[in-house]
C-alpha positions in Angstrom: -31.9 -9.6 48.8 -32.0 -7.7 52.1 -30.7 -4.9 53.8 -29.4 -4.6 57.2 -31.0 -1.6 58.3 -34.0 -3.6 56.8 -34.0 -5.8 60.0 -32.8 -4.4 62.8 -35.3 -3.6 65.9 -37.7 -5.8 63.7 -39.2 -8.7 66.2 -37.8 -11.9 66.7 -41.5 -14.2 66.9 -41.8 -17.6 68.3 -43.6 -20.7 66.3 -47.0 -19.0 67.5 -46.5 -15.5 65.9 -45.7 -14.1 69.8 -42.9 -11.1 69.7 -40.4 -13.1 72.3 -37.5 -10.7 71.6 -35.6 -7.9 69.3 -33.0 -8.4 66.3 -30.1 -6.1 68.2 -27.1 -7.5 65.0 -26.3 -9.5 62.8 -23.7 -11.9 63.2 -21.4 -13.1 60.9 -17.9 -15.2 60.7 -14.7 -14.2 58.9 -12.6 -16.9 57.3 -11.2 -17.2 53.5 -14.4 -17.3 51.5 -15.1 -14.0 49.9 -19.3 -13.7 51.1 -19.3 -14.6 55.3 -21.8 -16.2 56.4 -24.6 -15.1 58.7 -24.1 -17.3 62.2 -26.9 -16.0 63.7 -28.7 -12.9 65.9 -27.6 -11.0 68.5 -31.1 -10.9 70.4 -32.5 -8.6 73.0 -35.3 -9.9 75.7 -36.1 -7.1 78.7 -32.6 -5.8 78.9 -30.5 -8.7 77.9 -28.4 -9.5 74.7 -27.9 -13.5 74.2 -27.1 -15.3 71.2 -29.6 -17.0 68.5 -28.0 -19.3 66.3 -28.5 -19.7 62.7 -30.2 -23.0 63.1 -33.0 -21.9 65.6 -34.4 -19.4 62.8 -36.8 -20.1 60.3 -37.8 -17.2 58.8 -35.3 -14.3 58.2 -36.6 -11.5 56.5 -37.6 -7.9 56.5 -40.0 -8.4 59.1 -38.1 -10.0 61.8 -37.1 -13.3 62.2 -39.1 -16.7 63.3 -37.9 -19.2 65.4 -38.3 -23.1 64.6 -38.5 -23.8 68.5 -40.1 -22.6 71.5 -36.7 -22.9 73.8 -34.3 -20.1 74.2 -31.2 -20.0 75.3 -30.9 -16.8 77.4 -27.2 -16.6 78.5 -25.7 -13.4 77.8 -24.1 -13.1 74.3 -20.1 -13.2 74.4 -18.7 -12.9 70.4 -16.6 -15.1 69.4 -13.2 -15.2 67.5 -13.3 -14.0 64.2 -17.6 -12.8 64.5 -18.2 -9.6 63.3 -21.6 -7.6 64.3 -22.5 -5.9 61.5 -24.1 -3.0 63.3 -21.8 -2.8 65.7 -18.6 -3.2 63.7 -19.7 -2.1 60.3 -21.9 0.5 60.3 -20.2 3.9 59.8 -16.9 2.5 59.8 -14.6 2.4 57.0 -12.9 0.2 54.2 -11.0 0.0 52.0 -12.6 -1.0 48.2 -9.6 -2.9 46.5 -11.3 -2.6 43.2 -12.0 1.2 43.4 -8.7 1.8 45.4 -10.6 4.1 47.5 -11.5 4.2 51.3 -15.0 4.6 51.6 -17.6 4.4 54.6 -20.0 2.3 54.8 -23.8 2.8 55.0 -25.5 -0.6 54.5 -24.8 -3.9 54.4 -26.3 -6.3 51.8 -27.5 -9.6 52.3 -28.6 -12.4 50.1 -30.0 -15.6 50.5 -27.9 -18.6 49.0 -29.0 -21.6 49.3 -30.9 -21.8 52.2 -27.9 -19.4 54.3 -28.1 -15.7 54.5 -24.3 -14.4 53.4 -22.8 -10.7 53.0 -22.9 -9.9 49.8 -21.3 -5.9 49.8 -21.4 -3.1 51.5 -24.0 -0.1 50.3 -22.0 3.5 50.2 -24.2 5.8 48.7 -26.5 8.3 50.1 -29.4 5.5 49.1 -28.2 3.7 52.2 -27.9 6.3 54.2 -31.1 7.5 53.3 -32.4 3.7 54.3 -31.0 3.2 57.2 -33.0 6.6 58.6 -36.3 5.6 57.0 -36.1 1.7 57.4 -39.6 1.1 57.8 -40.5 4.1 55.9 -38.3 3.4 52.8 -39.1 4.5 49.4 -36.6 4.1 46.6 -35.7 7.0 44.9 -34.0 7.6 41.5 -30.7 7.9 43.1 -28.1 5.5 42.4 -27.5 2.6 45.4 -23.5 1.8 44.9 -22.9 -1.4 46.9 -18.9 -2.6 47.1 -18.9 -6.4 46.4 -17.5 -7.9 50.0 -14.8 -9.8 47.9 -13.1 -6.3 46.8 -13.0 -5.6 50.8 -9.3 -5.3 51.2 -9.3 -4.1 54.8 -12.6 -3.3 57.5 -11.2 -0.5 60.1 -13.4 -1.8 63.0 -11.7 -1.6 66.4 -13.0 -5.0 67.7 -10.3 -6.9 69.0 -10.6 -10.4 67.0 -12.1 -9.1 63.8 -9.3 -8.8 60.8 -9.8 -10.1 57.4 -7.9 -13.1 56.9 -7.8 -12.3 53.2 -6.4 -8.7 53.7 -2.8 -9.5 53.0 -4.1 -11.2 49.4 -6.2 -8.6 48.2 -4.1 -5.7 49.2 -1.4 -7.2 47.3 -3.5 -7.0 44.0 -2.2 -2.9 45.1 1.0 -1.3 44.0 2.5 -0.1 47.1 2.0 3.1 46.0 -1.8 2.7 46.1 -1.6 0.6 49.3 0.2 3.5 51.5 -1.9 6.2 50.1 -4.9 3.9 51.3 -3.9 3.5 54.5 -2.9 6.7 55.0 -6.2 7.8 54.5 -7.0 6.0 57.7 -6.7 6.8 61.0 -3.0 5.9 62.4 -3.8 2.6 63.9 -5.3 1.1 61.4 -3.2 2.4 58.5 0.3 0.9 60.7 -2.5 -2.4 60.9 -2.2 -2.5 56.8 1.5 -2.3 56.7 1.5 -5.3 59.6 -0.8 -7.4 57.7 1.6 -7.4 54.5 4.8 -9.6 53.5 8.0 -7.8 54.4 9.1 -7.1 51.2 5.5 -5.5 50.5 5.3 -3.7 54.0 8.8 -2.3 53.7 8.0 -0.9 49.6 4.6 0.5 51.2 6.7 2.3 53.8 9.2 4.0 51.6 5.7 5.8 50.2 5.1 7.3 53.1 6.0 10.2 54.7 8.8 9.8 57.3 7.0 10.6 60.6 4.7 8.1 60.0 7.3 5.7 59.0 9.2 5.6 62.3 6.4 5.9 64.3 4.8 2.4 62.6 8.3 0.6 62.5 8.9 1.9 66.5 5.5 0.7 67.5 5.9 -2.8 65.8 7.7 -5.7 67.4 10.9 -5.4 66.9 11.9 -8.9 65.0 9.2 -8.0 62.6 10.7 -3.9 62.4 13.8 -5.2 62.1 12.9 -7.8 58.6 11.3 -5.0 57.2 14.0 -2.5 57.5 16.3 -5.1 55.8 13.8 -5.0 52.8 14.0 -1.1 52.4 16.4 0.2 50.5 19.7 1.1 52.6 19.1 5.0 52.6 14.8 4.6 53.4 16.3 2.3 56.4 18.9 5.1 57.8 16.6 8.1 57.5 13.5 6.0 59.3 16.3 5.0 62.4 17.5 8.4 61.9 14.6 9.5 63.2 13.9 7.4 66.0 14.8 7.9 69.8 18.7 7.0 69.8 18.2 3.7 71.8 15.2 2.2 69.6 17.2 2.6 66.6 20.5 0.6 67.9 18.4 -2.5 69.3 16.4 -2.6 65.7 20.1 -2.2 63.9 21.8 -4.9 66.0 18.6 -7.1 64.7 19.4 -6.8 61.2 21.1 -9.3 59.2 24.7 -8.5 58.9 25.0 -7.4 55.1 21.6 -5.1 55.3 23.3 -4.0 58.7 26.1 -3.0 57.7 24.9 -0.7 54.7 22.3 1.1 57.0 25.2 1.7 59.5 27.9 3.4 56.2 24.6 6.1 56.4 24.1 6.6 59.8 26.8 9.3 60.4 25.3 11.9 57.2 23.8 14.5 58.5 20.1 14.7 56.1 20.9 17.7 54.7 24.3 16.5 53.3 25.5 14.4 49.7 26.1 11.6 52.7 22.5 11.7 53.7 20.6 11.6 50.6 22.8 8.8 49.0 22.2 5.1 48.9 24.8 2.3 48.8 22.8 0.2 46.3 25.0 0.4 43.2 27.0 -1.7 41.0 30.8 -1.7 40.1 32.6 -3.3 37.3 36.6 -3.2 36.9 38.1 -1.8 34.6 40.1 -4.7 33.0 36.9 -6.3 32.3 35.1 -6.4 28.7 32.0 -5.5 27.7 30.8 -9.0 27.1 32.4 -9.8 30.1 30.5 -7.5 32.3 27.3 -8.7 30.8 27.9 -11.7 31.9 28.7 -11.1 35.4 25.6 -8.7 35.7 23.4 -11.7 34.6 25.5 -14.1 37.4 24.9 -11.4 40.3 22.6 -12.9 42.8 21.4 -9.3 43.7 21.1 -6.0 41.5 19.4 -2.9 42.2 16.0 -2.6 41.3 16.9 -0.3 38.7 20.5 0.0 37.4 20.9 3.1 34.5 24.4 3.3 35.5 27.4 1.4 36.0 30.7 2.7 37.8 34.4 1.1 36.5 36.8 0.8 39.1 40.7 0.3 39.2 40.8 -2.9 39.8 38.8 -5.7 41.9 37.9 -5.1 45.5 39.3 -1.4 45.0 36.1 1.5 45.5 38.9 3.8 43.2 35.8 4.9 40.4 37.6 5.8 37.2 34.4 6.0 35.2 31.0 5.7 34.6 29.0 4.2 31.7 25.5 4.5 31.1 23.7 0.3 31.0 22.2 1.5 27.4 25.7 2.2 26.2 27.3 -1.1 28.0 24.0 -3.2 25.9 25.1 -1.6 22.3 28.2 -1.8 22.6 30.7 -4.4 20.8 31.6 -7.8 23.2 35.0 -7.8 22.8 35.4 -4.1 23.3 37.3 -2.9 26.8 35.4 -1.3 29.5 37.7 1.5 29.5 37.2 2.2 26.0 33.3 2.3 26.5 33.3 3.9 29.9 33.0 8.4 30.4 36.3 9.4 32.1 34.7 12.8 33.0 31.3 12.7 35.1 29.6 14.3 37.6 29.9 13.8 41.5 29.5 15.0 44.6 30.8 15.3 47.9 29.5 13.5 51.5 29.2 16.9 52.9 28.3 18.7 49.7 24.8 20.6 50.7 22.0 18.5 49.5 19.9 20.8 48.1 23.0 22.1 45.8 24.0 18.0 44.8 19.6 17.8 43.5 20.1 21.4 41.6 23.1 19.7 40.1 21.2 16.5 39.0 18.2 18.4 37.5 21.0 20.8 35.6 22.4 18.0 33.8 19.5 15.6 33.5 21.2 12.8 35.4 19.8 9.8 36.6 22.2 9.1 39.8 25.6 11.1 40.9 28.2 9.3 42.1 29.0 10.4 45.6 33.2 10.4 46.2 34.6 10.9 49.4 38.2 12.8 49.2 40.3 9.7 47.7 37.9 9.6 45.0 36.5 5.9 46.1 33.0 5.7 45.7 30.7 5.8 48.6 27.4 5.7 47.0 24.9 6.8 44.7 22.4 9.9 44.9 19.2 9.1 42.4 17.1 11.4 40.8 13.3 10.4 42.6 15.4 11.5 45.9 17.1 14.4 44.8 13.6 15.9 43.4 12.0 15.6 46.7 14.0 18.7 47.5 13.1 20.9 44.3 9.8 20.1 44.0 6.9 21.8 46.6 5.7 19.4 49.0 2.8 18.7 47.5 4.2 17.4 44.6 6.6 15.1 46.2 4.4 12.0 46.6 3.3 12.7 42.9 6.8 11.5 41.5 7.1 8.3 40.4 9.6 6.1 41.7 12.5 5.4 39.4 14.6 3.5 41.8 12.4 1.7 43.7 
């Protein structure tokens, strides 16, 4: 085992023993295995950084490294795609430990020997490494702890050289709840938290962007490409999609809307015109209806035949008739479960409910919710036809203090 810190400024000897040149970094190559392998030395002779490839070295240890030839090739060094100098590009910088689902800095990097190849092994972020990387020559272990992150539970490396990203980042981020993912990268800087969400499936990118707070949304959907904005905006839920656009310059938010697919396009526009502060603005238009002709059995089945639900139904609104938005009643999915097959939906259903108003203040609709321990309100607009839902996660972000708000667990999504 070795340590960076170990090895740099040590001497780079040829077969003779003769100091021809300085270890400057270490180089190594991302690809898909979880421990990189070292590629070789950056070198420096009199001035001049060139490259020493794995092959030329001998000896690799604590003491410098030993070549296996006398000829040196002394063209400047130029990295290549996907090389990462471990000096340069991970020392002092920041990642993010999947397994701990923490960001932490690094102060060392651990090598190991493996057959005959020197690979990364983890990243040493305790004071010990700190401590070595002063001292390196002068090292003496002390009682303290050295707590090293195993390379493999690197879920992202926040280095700003241009061809160095983890090829694995998507896969090991996804081992994350979203939750945990936008709390991560929002513990990095903004570039390289909006690289996280990039680097993520669209369904993944869009869940980790509802968990974040809604300046940083639009600014990371408005800096993206806008094919890839607009996929991800059709994956957020209908009401997360409107407030981000909402809150982008006018212009932005129509050419990322006219990307969408019709369906998801359509349901973000219905929100547009709310003002935030209104019933209209808090509500989404992900909800179910049932008619009212229908049994219980019968709407059972068609729940199980819809091709998309909710993530979370609690309740189901009864309508006239089909194609009609006329809500006559609401029944809650436990009650629809237990009760008898045969029995009519209007028998089962709650002809009195709650609702609110489009322009109802919103602050007053979430008061109303919390009074009554409801789980969504029905939002009506003044010929009683439903226009959407408000659910309890989004009517809490305006009773609870800010600092509370990214504590509550989301129910609906």
């Amino acid at each position: 085992m070795l340590y960076l810190s170990q090895v740099l400024g040590r001497p780079i000897r040829d077969l003779e023993g003769e100091r021809v040149a300085t270890i400057k970094d270490v180089i190594v190559r991302l690809g898909e295995e979880d421990h990189p392998p070292v590629t070789g030395l950056v070198a420096r002779y009199r001035r001049r950084d060139f490259f020493l490839p794995r092959p030329r070295i001998s000896e690799f240890n604590e003491k410098g490294a030993r070549l296996n030839a006398d000829i040196l090739d002394l063209r400047p060094f130029a990295r290549r795609e996907a090389e990462v100098l471990l000096a340069r590009d991970v020392l002092d910088k920041q990642l993010i430990d999947v397994d701990g689902k923490r960001v932490v800095r690094v102060n060392d990097v651990q090598l190991i020997n493996a057959g005959n190849e020197w690979r990364v092994m983890g990243a040493d972020v305790s004071l010990q490494g700190l401590w070595r990387r002063l001292t390196p020559h002068n090292f003496i272990g002390t009682n303290r702890p050295v707590e090293v992150i195993d390379w493999a539970d690197v879920g992202y490396l926040a280095t700003d050289a241009a061809t160095v990203q983890l090829k694995s980042t998507r896969d090991k981020l996804a081992r994350l709840h979203p939750v945990e993912i936008a709390r991560l990268a929002e513990a990095l800087s903004y570039h390289h938290g909006s690289e996280i969400v990039e680097s993520l499936d669209d369904e993944t990118a869009a869940e980790t962007l509802e968990e974040m707070p809604a300046e940083r949304q639009a600014r990371i959907i408005g800096d993206m490409d806008e094919e890839r904005a607009a996929d991800i905006l059709e994956w957020m839920s209908p009401d997360e999609a409107a407030d981000v656009l909402g809150d982008l310059p006018e212009e932005k938010a129509e050419d990322l809307l006219n990307l969408m697919e019709d369906e998801e396009q359509a349901d973000v526009a219905e929100l547009l015109p709310y003002e935030d502060d209104t019933a209209g603005g808090l509500m989404t238009t992900e909800f179910v209806t049932l008619p009212r002709n229908l049994t219980v059995g019968e709407a059972l089945a068609r729940l199980r035949e819809m091709a998309e639900t909710p993530n979370m139904i609690y309740y189901l609104y009864v309508v006239e008739q089909e194609e009609s938005w006329k809500l006559c009643g609401v029944i809650a999915l436990r009650s629809l479960i237990l009760a008898e097959p045969d029995a009519p939906l209007k028998e089962v259903m709650r002809e009195e409910f709650q609702k609110a108003h489009p322009d109802d203040a919103a602050r007053e609709v979430a008061q109303k919710i919390a009074e009554y321990n409801l789980l969504a309100l029905p939002v009506l607009d003044d010929a009683g036809e439903i226009l959407g839902i408000i659910t309890v996660d989004d009517a809490m972000e305006l009773l609870l203090p800010k600092g509370w708000r990214q504590r509550l667990p989301k129910l609906f999504g």
